[in-house]
C-alpha positions in Angstrom: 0.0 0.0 0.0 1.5 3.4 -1.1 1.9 6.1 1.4 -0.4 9.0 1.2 1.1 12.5 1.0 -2.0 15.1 2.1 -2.3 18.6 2.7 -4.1 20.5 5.4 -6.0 23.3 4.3 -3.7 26.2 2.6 -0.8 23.8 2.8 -0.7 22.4 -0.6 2.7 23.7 -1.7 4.3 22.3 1.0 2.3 18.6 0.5 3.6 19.6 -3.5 7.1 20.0 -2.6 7.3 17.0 -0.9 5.7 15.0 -3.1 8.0 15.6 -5.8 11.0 15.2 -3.4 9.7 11.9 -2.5 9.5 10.8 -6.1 12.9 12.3 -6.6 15.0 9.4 -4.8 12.7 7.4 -5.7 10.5 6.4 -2.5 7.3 3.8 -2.4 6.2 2.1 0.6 6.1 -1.4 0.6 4.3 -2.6 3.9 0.6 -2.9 4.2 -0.2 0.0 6.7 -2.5 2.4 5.8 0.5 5.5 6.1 -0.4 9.3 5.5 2.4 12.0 5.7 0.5 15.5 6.1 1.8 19.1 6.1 -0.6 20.9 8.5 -0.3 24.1 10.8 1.9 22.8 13.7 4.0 21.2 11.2 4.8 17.4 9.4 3.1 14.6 11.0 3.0 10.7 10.6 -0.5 8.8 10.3 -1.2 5.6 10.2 -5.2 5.8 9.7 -6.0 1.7 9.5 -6.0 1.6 13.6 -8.7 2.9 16.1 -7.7 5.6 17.0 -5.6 6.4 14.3 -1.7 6.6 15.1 -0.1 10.0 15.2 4.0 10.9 15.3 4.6 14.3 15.0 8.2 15.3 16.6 8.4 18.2 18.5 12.4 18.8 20.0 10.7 22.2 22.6 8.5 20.4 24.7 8.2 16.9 26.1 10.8 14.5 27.4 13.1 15.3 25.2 13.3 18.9 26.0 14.3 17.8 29.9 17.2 15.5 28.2 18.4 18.9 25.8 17.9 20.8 29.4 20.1 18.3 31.2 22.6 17.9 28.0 25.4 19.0 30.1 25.3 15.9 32.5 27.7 13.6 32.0 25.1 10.7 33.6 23.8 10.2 29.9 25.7 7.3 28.5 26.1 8.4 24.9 27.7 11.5 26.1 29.8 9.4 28.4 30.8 6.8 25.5 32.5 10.0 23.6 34.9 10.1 26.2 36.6 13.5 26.4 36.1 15.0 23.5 36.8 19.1 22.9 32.8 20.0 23.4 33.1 22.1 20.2 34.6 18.7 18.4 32.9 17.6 14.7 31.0 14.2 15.6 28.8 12.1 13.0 25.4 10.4 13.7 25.2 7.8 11.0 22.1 6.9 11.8 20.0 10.3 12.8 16.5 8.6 12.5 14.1 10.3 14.8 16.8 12.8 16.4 17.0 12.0 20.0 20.9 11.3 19.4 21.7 14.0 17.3 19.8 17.0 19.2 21.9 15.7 22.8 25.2 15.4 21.3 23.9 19.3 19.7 23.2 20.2 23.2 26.7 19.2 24.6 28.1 21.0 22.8 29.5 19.1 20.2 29.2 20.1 16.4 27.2 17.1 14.4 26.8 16.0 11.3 23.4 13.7 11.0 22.5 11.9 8.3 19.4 9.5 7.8 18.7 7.5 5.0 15.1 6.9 4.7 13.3 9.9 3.3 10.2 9.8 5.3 11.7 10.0 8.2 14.4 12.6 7.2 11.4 15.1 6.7 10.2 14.5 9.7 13.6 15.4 11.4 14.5 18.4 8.9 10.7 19.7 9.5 10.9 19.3 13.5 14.8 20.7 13.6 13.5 23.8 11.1 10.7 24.3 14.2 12.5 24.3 16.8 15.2 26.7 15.1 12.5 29.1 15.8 12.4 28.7 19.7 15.4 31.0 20.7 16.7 28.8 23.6 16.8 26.1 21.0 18.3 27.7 18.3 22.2 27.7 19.4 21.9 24.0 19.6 19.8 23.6 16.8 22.9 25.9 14.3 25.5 23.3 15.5 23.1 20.6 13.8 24.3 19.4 10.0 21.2 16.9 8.7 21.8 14.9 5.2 19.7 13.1 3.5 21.4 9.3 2.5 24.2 6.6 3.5 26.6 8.3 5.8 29.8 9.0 3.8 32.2 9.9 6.1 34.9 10.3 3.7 33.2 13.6 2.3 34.3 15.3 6.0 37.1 17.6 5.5 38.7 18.0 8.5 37.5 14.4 9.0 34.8 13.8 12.1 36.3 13.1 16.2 34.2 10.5 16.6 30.3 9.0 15.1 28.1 6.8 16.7 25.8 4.3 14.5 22.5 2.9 15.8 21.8 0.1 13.3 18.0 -1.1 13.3 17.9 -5.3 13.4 15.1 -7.4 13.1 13.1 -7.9 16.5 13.7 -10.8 18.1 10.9 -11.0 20.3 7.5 -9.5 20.7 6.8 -6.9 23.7 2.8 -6.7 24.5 3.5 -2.6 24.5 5.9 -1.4 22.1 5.4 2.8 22.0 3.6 4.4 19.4 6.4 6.4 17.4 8.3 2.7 17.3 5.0 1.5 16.1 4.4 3.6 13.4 8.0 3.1 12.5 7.7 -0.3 12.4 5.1 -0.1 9.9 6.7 2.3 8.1 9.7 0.0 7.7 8.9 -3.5 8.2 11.3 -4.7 6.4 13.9 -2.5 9.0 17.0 -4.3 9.3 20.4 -2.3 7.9 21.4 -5.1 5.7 25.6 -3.1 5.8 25.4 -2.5 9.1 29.1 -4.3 9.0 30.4 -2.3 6.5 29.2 0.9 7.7 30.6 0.6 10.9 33.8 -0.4 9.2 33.6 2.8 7.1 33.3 4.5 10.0 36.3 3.6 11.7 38.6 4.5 8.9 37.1 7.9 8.5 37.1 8.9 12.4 40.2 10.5 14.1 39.2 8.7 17.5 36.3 6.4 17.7 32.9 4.7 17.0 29.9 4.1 19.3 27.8 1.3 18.2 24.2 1.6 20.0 22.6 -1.4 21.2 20.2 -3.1 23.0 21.8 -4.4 26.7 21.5 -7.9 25.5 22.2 -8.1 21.8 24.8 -9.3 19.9 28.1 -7.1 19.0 28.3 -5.8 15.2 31.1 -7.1 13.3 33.7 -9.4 14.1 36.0 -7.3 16.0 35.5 -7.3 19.7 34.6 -3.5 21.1 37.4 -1.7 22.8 35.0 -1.2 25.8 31.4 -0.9 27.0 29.3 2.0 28.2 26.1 -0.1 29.8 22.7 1.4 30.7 19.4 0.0 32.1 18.7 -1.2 28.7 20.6 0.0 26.0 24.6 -0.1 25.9 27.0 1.4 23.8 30.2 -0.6 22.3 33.2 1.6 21.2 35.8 0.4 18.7 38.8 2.6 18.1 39.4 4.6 14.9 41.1 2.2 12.4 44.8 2.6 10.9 46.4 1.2 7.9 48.6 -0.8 10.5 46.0 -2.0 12.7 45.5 -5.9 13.2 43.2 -8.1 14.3 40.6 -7.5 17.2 41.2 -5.8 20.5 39.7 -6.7 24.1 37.5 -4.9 26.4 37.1 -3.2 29.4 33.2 -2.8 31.3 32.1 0.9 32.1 29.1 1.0 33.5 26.2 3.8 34.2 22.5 4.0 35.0 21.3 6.2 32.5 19.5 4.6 29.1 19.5 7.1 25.8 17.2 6.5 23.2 17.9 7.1 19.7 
């Protein structure tokens, strides 16, 4: 079933302009949900319309949850912030996998200058239209400048002076069914149900060769490591961890051991 793109009232340039930037890289939607992507007052919002009541993701980076975690930024108890280690908080970093912008807007909030890129389109207008909104808020907007988004495959190599450090949240199949899952990964899930990052290998290996320091794989606690090479150490929260690897070199061989960091505080992509 294709997804919808629909207009509010006096918003059918915007739907327009979307629709042909859709068809320009080529985007259809595969999966059998009922999917509408509207342009309305308050901005861009998911719907999936085949449930009762219908589904609704709409993000929104000034209020909510995540404006306590952009509030509290500057606490080192977040464990993503933690994994970077001690980076300059000006330092160029890379989210490789941007997707709904959780990531991206706290490493913005450290401090830390970030290039974000997500590769499906859908949901990179949902980020650009939320981080274009809150641009407008002026306690938001400092944070907001240090934010790079692209659209496609991170290509690390393009960075010149090349990136500190990235960290890659690759989506895998489920491997288990939770009775409550929440509704933005619901509608997310039906947007991509066919989800997993097929390169997720590779792009982590990209990533290391294009990285003056290091890469933060995020997991969940109890999944398996990505790649081959054992990570370099562990950042563990109440249900996510992050593995790091060290930057690669021409010269480097072979895997490297691990050491355990632990801390309480779980970050969500």
């Amino acid at each position: 079933m294709p997804l919808t793109v629909r207009a509010a009232p006096g918003r059918k340039a915007e739907a327009e302009r979307l629709r042909e930037a859709l068809a320009r890289c080529g985007y259809h939607h595969d999966g059998d949900a009922d999917l509408v992507l509207e342009t309305g007052d308050h901005g861009l919002e998911l719907i999936r319309e085949d449930t009762r009541p219908p589904l609704r993701l709409q993000l929104d980076f000034a209020a909510g949850r995540q404006g306590y975690r952009l509030a509290h930024a500057g606490h080192q108890r977040e464990g993503l912030i933690r994994a970077f280690g001690k980076l300059p908080r000006d330092g160029r970093v890379l989210d490789a996998s941007a997707g709904l912008g959780r990531d991206t807007l706290l490493l913005a909030a450290h401090g830390f200058q970030v290039t974000a890129w997500e590769r499906h389109p859908v949901v990179y207008h949902l980020l650009a239209d939320a981080l274009a909104r809150a641009a407008l808020h002026p306690e938001l907007a400092p944070i907001i400048g240090r934010i790079d988004l692209r659209e496609g495959n991170a290509n690390p190599d393009r960075l010149d002076p090349p990136a500190m450090a990235a960290v890659f949240d690759p989506m895998f199949p489920e491997r288990t069914k939770r009775a409550a899952v929440k509704k933005d990964m619901q509608l997310i899930q039906a947007l991509m149900p066919d989800a997993a990052d097929p390169d997720a290998e590779e792009t982590l290996a990209s990533l290391r060769r294009h990285v003056e320091r290091r890469v933060i794989v995020k997991r969940p606690l109890h999944a398996p490591a990505v790649g081959p090479d054992t990570p370099q150490a562990r950042v563990k929260g109440k249900s996510v961890r992050f593995d790091l690897y060290p930057a690669l070199r021409e010269d480097d061989q072979g895997s490297q051991g691990f050491s355990r960091i632990n801390c309480s505080s779980p970050t969500n992509r």
